[in-house]
N, C-alpha and C positions, 0 to 999 in steps of 0.2 A: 519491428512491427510494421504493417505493412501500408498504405495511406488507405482512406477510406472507400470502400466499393456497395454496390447494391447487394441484398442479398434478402430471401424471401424473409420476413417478420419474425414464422415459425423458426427458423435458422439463426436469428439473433438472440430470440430470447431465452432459445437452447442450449446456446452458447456462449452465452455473457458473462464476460467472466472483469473480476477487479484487478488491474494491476498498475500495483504502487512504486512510484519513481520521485527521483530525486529533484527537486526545484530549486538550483544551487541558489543562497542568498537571501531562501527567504527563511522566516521566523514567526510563524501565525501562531499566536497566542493562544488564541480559541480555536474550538473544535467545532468544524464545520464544512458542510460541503459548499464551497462558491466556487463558481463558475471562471474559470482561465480565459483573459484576453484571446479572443482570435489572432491570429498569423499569418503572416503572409509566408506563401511557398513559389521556391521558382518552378517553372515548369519546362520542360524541353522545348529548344528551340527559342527560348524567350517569353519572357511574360512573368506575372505574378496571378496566383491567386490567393484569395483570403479563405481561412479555413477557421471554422468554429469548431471546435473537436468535445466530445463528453469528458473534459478535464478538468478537475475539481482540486482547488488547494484544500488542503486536509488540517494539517495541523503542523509544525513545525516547519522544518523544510520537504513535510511529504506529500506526494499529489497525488491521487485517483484518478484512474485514468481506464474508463470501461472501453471495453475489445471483443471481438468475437471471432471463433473461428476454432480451427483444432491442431493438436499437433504436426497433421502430417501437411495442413497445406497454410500454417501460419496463424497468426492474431491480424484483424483488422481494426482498426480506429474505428471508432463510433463520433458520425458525427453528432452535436449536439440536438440537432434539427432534429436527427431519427429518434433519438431518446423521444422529445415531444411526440412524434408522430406516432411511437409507439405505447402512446398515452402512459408514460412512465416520470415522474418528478425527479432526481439527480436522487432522492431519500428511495426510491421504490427502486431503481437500476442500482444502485448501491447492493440493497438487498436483495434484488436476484441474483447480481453477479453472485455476491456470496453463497448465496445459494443453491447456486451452480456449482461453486467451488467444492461445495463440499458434497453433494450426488457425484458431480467428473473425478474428483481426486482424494474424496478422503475427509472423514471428520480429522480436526485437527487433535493432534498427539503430544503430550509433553515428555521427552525424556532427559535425561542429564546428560550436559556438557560442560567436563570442567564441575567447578563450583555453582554453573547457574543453569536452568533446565532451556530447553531449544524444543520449537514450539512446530509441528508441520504434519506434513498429509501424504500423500504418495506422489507427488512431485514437486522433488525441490526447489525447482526456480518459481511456483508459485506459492512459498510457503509465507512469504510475507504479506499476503493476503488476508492471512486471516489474522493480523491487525484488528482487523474492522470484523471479529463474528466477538459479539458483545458475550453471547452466550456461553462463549466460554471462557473469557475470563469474569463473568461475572460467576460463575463457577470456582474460578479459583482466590477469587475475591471471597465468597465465603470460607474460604479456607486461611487467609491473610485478609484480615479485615482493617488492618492498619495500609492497605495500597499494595499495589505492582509494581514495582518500574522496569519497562522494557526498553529494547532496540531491537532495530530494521536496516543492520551496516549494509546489509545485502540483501539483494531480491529470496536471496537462497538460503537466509539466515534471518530467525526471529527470538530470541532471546528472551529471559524474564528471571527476574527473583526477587521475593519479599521485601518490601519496602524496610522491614526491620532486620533484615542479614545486611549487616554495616557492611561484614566483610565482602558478600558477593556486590553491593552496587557500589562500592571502594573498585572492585576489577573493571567492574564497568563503568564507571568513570574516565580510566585509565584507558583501557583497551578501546574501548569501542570506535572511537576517533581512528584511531589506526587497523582498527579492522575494515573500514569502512575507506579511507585511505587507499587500503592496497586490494580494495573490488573490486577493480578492473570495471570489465563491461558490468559486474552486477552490483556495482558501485550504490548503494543508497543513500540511509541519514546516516550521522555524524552524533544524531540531540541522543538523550533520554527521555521517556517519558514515564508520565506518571498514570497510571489507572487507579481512582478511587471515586467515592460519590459517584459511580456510573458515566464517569465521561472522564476523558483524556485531557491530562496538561504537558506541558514541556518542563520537564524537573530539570535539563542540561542542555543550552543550548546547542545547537547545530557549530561545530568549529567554519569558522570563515573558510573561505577558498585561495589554496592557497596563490600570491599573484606576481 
């Protein structure tokens, strides 16, 4: 992803899209969008600067992380600044990204992998997006009204099966850690989580790093 640039209004908020990454170490309890410490970056030749980016810890060890731009010339960072300037709250840019997600690439899709169903849209690497479109798993929540529990090992991998298939969240207990292990660059969580009552818990946590 590429560092932050200028770009006209119409151009971000056409293209704003959510993309979720990993925050090794952490473990948030609650579901919520807060705002990620700024950072300091080096810059050529010398120097620092500090950078406030639209990054949001999520919930387990997962973070939101809104961007804009397109396939053929890349994602850019969103600084937090331009969220504000583009009279958007961290809860209304959440929702557009998604929104975008799903006009650019695809209502999300459930088919079977294995024993548990795999959750995505017409491109992989942002399939773990739609994590965050409530709509439909509050869709398949009426279908399993006793809960979800999913995973997000990889950007490119979103997973799910009925809180009451012992045997499917028994694999995923097992696997998921090691799926998420050997993800390389599309490396994500490690946790489980739970979807029921309309909002997300951490049913397993995120495995440590290993050191």
């Amino acid at each position: 992803m590429s560092t932050p640039t200028t770009a006209p209004p119409e151009a971000v908020l056409e293209s704003l899209l959510p993309i979720l990454r990993e925050r090794p170490g952490a473990n948030k309890t609650e579901e919520s969008l807060t705002l990620a410490d700024a950072f300091d970056m080096e810059l050529p030749g010398g120097g620092k600067a500090t950078l406030a980016l639209a990054r949001f810890d999520l919930i387990g060890d997962l973070q939101l992380r809104l961007a804009h731009g397109n396939d053929a010339d890349g994602m850019v960072a969103l600084h937090a600044s331009a969220l504000e300037e583009l009279g958007l709250s961290a809860q209304d840019g959440a929702a557009l990204a998604l929104a975008n997600l799903r006009r650019l690439h695809g209502e999300p899709v459930a088919t079977p992998w294995h024993n548990l169903q795999r959750v995505g849209g017409r491109s992989a690497g942002l399939d773990s997006g739609y994590f965050l479109d409530r709509a439909f798993w509050r869709g398949r929540l009426e279908e399993h009204r006793e809960g979800l529990v999913a995973a997000v090992p990889r950007t490119d991998l979103l997973l799910f099966a009925p809180a009451s298939d012992a045997a499917a969240v028994a694999s995923m207990r097992r696997g998921i850690p090691g799926l998420q292990a050997g993800g390389g660059d599309y490396r994500l969580s490690s946790a489980l989580y739970l979807f029921k009552d309309d909002r997300w818990s951490v049913l397993q946590e995120a495995v440590p790093a290993a050191t």
